[in-house]
C-alpha positions, -999 to +999 in steps of 0.1 A: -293+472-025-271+501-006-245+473+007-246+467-032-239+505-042-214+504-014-192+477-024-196+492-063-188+529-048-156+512-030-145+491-062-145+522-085-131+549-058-099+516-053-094+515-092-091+557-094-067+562-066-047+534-083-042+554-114-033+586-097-003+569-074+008+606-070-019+624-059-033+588-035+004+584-019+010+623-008-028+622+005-023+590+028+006+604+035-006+636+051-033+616+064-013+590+084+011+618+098-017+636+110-036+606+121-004+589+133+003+620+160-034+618+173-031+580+184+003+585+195-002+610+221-041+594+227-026+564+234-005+585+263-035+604+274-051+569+280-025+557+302-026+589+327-063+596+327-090+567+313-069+531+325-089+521+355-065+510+388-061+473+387-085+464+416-124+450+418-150+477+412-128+505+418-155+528+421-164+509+454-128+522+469-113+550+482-086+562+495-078+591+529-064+617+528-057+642+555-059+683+547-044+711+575-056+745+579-036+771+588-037+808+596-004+817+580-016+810+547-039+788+523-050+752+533-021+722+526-043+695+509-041+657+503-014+649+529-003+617+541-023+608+577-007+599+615-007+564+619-032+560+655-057+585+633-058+553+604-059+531+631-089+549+645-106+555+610-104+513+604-116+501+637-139+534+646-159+539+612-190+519+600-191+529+562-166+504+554-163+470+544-131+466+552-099+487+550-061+484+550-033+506+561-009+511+542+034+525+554+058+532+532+095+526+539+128+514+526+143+481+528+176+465+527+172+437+501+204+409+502+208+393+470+223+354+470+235+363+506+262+388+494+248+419+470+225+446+484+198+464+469+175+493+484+137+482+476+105+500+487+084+483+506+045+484+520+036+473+553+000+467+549-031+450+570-040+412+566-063+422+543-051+447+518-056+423+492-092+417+499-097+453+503-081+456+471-102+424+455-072+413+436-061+374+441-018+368+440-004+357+411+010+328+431+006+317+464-013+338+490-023+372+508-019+378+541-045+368+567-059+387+594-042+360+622-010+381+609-020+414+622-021+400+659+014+397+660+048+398+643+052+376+611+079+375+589+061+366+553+064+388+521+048+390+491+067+401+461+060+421+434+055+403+401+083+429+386+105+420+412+099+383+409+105+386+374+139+407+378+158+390+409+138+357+414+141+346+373+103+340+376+111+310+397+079+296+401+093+276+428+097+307+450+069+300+475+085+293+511+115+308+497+135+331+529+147+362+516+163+387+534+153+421+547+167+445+565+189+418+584+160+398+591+149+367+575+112+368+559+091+337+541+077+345+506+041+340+506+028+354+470+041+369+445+012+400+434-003+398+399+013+416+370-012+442+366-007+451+408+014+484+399+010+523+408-022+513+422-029+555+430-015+566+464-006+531+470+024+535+444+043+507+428+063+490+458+086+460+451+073+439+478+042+440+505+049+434+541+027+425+575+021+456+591+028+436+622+064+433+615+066+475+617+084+477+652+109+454+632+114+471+601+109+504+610+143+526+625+141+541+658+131+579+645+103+559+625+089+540+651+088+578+673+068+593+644+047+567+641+037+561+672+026+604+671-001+618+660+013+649+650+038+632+619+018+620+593+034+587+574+001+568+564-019+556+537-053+538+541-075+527+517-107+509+519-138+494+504-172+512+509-201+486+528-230+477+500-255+507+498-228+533+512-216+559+489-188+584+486-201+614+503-217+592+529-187+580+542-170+609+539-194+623+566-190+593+585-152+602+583-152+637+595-176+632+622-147+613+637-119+637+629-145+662+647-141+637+672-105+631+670-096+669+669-113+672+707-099+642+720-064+654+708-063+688+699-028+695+700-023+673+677-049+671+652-065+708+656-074+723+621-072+686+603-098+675+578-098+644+561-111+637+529-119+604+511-109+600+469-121+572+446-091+556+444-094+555+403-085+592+407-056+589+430-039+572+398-024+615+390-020+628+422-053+649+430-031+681+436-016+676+401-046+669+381-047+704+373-015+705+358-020+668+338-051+678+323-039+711+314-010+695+297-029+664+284-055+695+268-023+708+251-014+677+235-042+665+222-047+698+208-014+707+186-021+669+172-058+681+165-046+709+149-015+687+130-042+667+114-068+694+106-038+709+085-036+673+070-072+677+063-063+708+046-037+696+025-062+666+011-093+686+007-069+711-016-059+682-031-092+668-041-107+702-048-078+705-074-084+666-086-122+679-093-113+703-111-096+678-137-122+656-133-153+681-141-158+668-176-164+634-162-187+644-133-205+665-163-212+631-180-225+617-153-246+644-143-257+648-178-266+612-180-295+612-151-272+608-116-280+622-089-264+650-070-262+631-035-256+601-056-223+616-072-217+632-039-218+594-018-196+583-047-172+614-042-170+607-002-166+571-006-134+583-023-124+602+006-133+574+031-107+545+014-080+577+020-089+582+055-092+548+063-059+537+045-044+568+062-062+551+097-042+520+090-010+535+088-015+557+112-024+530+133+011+519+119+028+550+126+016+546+163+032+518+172+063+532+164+057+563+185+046+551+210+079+535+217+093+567+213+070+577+242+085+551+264+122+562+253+111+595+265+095+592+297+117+580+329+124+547+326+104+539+361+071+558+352+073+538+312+071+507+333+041+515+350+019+531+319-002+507+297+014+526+265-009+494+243-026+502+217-059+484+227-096+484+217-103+520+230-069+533+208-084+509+174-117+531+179-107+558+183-083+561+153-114+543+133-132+574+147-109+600+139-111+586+098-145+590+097-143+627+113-114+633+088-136+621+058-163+643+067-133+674+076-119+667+039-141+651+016-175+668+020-166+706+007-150+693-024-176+662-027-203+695-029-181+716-049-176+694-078-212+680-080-227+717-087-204+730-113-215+744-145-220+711-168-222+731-201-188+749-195-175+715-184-185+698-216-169+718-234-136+710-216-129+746-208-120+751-168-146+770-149-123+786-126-120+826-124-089+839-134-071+872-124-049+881-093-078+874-072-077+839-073-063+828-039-098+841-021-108+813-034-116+783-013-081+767-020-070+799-010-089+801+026-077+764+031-044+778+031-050+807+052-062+784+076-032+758+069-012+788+078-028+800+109-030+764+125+009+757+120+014+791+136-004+780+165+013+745+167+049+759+163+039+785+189+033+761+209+067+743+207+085+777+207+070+785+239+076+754+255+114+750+239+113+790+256+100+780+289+130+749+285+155+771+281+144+799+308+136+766+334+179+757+327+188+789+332+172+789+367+198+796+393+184+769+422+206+788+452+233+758+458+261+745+433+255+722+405+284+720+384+312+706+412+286+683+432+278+651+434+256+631+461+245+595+474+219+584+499+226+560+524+200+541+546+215+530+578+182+523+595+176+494+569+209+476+581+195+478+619+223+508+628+219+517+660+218+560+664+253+556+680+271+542+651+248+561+629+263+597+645+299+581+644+290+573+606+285+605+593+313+623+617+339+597+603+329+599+562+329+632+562+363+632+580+373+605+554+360+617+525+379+657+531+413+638+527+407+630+488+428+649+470+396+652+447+371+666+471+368+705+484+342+696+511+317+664+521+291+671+541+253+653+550+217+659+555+191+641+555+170+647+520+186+657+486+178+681+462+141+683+448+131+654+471+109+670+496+114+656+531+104+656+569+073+688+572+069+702+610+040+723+620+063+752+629+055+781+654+067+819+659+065+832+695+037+850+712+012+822+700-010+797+713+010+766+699-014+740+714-032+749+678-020+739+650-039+763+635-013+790+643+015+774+628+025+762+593+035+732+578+075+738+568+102+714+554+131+703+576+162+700+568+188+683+591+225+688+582+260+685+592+282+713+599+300+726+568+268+718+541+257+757+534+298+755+522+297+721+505+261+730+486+273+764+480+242+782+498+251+813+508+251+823+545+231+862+543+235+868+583+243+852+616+262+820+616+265+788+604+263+757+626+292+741+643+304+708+660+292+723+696+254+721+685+250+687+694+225+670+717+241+691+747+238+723+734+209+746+732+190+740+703+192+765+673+183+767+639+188+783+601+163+798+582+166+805+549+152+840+534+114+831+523+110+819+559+123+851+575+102+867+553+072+851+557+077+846+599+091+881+604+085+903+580+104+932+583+124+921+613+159+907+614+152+867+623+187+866+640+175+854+677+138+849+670+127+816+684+108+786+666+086+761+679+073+725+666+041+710+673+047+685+700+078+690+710+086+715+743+117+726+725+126+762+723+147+771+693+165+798+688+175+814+651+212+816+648+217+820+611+198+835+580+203+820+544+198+822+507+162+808+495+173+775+476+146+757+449+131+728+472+114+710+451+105+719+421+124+744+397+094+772+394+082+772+425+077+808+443+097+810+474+099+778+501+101+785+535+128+762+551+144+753+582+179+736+586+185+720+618+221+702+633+218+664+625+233+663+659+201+672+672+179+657+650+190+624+641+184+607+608+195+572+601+184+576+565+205+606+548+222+618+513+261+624+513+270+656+496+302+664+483+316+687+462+347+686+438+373+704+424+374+693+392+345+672+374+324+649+397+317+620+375+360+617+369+357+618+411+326+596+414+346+558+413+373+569+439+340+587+463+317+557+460+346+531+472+352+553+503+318+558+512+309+519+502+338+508+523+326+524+552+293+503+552+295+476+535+264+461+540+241+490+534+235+499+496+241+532+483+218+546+463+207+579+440+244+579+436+250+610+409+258+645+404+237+676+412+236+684+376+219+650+370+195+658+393+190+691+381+179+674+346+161+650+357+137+678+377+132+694+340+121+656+327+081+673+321+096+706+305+118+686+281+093+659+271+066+686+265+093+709+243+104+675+222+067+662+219+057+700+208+084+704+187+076+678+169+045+678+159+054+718+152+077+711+127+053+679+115+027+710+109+054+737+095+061+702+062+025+700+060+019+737+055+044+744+036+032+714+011-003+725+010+012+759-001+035+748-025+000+728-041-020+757-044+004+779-058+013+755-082-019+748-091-028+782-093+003+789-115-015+759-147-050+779-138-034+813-148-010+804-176-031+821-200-038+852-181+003+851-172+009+846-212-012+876-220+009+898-195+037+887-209+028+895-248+021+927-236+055+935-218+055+918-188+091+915-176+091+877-163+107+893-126+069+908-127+053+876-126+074+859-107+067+887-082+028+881-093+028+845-076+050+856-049+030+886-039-003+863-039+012+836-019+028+861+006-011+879+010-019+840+019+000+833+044+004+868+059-033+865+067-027+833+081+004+842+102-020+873+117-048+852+124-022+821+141-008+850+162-041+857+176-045+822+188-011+818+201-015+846+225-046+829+237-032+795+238+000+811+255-027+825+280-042+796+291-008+780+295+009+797+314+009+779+347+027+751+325+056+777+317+089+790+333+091+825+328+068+834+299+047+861+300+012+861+279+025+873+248+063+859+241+074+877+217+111+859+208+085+828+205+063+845+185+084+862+163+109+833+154+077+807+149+063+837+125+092+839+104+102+802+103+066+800+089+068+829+064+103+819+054+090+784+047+061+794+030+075+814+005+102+791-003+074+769-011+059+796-032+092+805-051+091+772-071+060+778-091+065+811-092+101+804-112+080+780-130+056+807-138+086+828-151+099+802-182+057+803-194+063+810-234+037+832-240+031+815-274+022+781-258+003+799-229-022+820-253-032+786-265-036+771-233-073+757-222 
């Protein structure tokens, strides 16, 4: 009997929306824009924070981290761990079930024995892939027999199979070539093997065993020390053994390892992370969630205003209907009866507005992938799956309820007897829009506000984060990295490498300086527990982790950093001079404050070196655009070798005109090593603002998608409110009404509208630019160029929507309107 009501409620609510096209096509459209946004950017908070890592009961694994306490200042968390200390973990530990390693590292790739190609590569135990419960797409894992000793055997990526293999399914046994050295392909990984947490998204998997091999000589040293952290482990917990079990299990042996070597591993912790939450790294989850929260709450907001606009809509649609809901009323029907009948209506708009939105997601989230870097779009699942389907399905039936109910209870408890008579039972007078049409504006109103605050302060933040001086050049700078350890250089060709391209590259007519060091900008690089004088540095304790930075003579001039006191480095601080080092300001500051850090000395954990400060410079951004001060120590590559290092050089007219005639020079030089990350500063200087940018042209967005939404639930109300008051407006205009005066009349009652609404939305937006605050460059609580253009982009809009009925309202002719119903 109800499935029979139903399917009767559903045929009758189909044939009314078909004879109002109108007032059906602008409600699904509303409905699918605001539904549309939500599964667009749900369908990107389900690729960051609810797809599970593609392994076997990933609960069951985890993955180590290491933590270091220091006295100079706060804890430095989730850090990568010394090699021996994994080692130690694997064999030493009884929690686990089994365990791999896991080094990262670049490889030389040679494609069709001529081409080269930089890949990233894992050396892993024989059984990462059992740890891991995940079976090769083709072919085989590695075995445990290949731990014992070297073995030459890869297995590929199934993206890298796909790319330079053709998806040859003949590749099995193939030889490939890596770093000089000729390896058998095993496997190639299944598809879904990718950005598997702190495990990352490497293009092939190698035997650990093969590390002396592929490894460069300054590797192999850190490696082989338990002060230089370069390791990964991961592992699967034993039957019975939980989390926090093993994570005592794992400490008692740091405890252990910290006596056994304290010099090296004094004030470590380590810490063990489901590895489903290692997907964001844990020190960023913060920073995701707080920008996932933002999101998902302007589209919220985007389709409560779309809400808005369809319960004014139906509101007004009662209104014309009240002599047929009289009838029915009149004629024995039941309140909840008519108001089941009246929802049912608003459910075949929500869900039609469901499958278009559905529709409209598709669409976006292809925009998604066009805005996110072109590596991280790979690795997301941006489908629109089963979870996405319900959720949108879910969002109808919370719009039904948001839109439908209030008018749905409205119209079934009018006065039938007015009704009847055809005479509309709305008040009239200039205190109409307190009505409930007129709250749904205010609140229309006060929700774009908040949404186009929120693009404003992000579009703000964008323009403040460009305008960031990062302390080297950008405009007349280009740069390229260059590997040499993955072509097997030994460190004597490597030294006469970067003395002769520098050399070489200074004779261009297009080049002002060349210079090299060993990280580029916003990279991050080599960390050494560093040490002042006068302490015990035994402890690590005393010390703190700093960035290192080993460069050429000449790169403060080529970057453009400026030298604030002592000197610079020259060509006599080489392996046979004393050692010396630049620090830049924050580090003075921090070290010495107060003093003058010209002939201070520096210490590194491990080492017996005494250092000796020779030059002070500017603070420079290290990694990240807004980050507060980062201490920094420069060093002379001719004391701290690096076979792996970025060419800088800078130009004296545009880079990218320069960039052909660089690259050929450089390439020439070493022809069999790839060069890579081969742009301009300015490049990288955008690419570093990729989150700031995607957040203002997301916000934006959907601001301006709420500013068309508000202004079009304005625009309804006033023009309905302009039919309700004809008669009252053709009485004050028999009596001597100018028609400026009632134009002014609708204009004054839409302005009190969405002036309430503007006061209330700036309310919000100060909280909202409160809690976001960590997510912005160089806005304070209360932005008030953010606030105040949003404001009057709204009011202006808004009352441009009010001035056409309110023109309307001026060409009433009294005559017609005194006889008006």
């Amino acid at each position: 009997m109800q499935m029979g009501l139903l399917l009767q409620d559903l045929k009758y609510a189909a044939r009314l929306l078909g004879k109002a096209p109108a007032f059906t096509a602008v409600a699904v459209l509303s409905l699918t824009l605001g539904i549309g946004a939500n599964t667009t950017i749900f369908t990107l908070a389900k690729a960051f924070f609810l797809e599970s890592v593609p392994v076997k009961d990933p609960a069951r694994v985890v993955s180590l981290y290491s933590n270091a306490q220091s006295r100079k200042g706060p804890p430095q968390e989730y850090l990568p761990t010394p090699y021996l200390n994994a080692v130690d973990y694997r064999e030493k530990t009884n929690v686990f079930a089994g365990s791999s390693i896991a080094i990262f590292t670049g490889v030389k790739f040679v494609i069709s024995g001529k081409k080269t190609q930089q890949l990233f590569a894992e050396l892993v135990n024989g059984n990462f892939f059992d740890v891991l419960g995940v079976q090769p797409f083709l072919g085989r894992g590695f075995s445990q027999a290949e731990d014992a000793s070297p073995s030459p055997v890869a297995v590929v990526s199934y993206a890298l199979w796909n790319t330079q293999f053709g998806a040859d399914p003949g590749i099995l046994g193939r030889t490939i070539q890596l770093n000089q050295l000729d390896f058998t392909v095993i496997g190639v990984a299944p598809r879904e093997l990718h950005n598997v947490g702190n495990l990352g998204n490497p293009d092939l998997w190698i035997s650990v065993s093969m590390r002396d091999q592929m490894l460069d000589g300054v590797q192999k040293q850190w490696l082989y020390d338990r002060g230089f952290r370069m390791a990964a482990m991961v592992a699967r917990l034993k039957p019975g053994v939980n989390v926090k079990q093993a994570q005592i299990a794992v400490r008692a042996l740091a405890d252990e390892l910290e006596k056994e070597y304290p010099k090296q591993n004094g004030g470590r912790s380590e810490m063990l992370v489901p590895i489903n939450e290692t997907t964001i790294p844990p020190q960023l989850h913060s920073v995701f969630a707080k920008a996932g929260a933002l999101m998902m709450l302007i589209v919220s907001l985007v389709l409560l205003i779309a809400c808005a606009n369809v319960a004014n809509l139906l509101l007004a649609r009662a209104t014309q209907r009240q002599r047929e809901i009289a009838v029915r009323l009149a004629m024995g029907a039941g309140r909840m009866r008519l108001i089941l009948q009246l929802l049912t209506e608003s459910l075949m708009l929500a869900l039609l507005g469901g499958a278009f939105g559905i529709l409209l997601g598709f669409w976006g989230k292809s925009v998604l992938a066009s805005l996110l870097p072109p590596g991280l779009a790979r690795n997301l699942n941006l489908s629109l799956d089963g979870r996405v389907l319900i959720y949108t399905l879910g969002l109808a039936l919370v719009a039904t309820i948001l839109f439908g109910l209030v008018p749905a209870l409205q119209a079934s408890r009018m006065d039938r007897m007015a009704a009847l008579k055809d005479r509309t039972n709305a008040p009239g007078g200039s205190a109409r829009w307190y009505g409930l049409r007129g709250v749904l504006v205010m609140v229309q109103v006060a929700l774009s506000l908040v949404a186009l605050a929120g693009a404003g302060l992000f579009i703000h933040s964008l323009r403040n984060a460009q305008q960031i001086d990062p302390g080297f050049e950008v405009k007349h700078e280009l740069i390229m990295f260059v590997n040499l350890g993955a072509a097997q250089y030994p460190q004597a060709q490597g030294e006469a490498f970067h003395r002769d391209v520098v050399e070489r590259l200074q004779t261009l007519p297009v080049v002002a300086g060349a210079s090299i060091a060993d990280s580029a900008p916003f990279t991050g690089g080599l960390q050494r527990t560093t040490f002042t004088d006068g302490v015990d540095i035994t402890d690590p304790r005393n010390g703190k982790l700093t960035p290192l930075i080993a460069i050429t003579p000449g790169f403060f001039r080529t970057a453009g950093i400026s030298l604030l006191s002592g000197r610079a480095f020259t060509d006599q601080d080489n392996e046979n001079g004393a050692m010396v080092a630049v620090v830049n300001k924050a580090m003075a500051e921090n070290f010495w404050p107060g003093q003058d850090p010209i002939g201070k000395h520096i210490h590194f954990l491990g080492e017996s070196w005494d250092i000796a400060v020779v030059g002070e410079v500017n603070t420079v951004k290290y990694l990240t655009l807004g980050e507060p001060p980062q201490a920094l120590v420069y060093v002379p590559l001719k004391q701290h070798y690096a076979p792996a290092v970025t060419v800088y050089v800078r130009t004296k007219d545009d880079p990218e005109k320069a960039l052909a005639s660089i690259r050929s020079t450089v390439q020439s030089m070493v022809p069999t090593v790839p060069l890579t990350n081969v742009q301009t500063v300015e490049q990288t200087m955008v690419q570093s603002l990729t989150a700031p940018r995607i957040g203002a042209e997301l916000l934006g967005t959907f601001g301006l998608l709420a500013l068309i939404l508000a202004a079009i639930g304005t625009y309804g109300v006033m023009s309905y409110s302009v039919t309700q008051r004809t008669q009252e407006i053709g009485i004050r205009l028999s009596l001597g009404a100018q028609a400026r005066d009632v134009r002014q009349l609708i204009l004054a009652s839409g302005l009190a509208m969405v002036s309430t609404g503007v006061a209330a939305g700036l309310g919000f937006s100060t909280l909202l630019a409160r809690a976001m605050n960590s997510l912005l460059f160089g806005i304070g609580s209360f932005d008030a160029p953010s606030f105040l253009a949003t404001a009057t982009l709204l009011v202006f809009v808004a009352m441009a929507a009010c001035w056409i009925p309110a023109q309307r309202a001026m060409r009433i002719d009294p005559l017609i309107a005194l006889r008006y119903e």
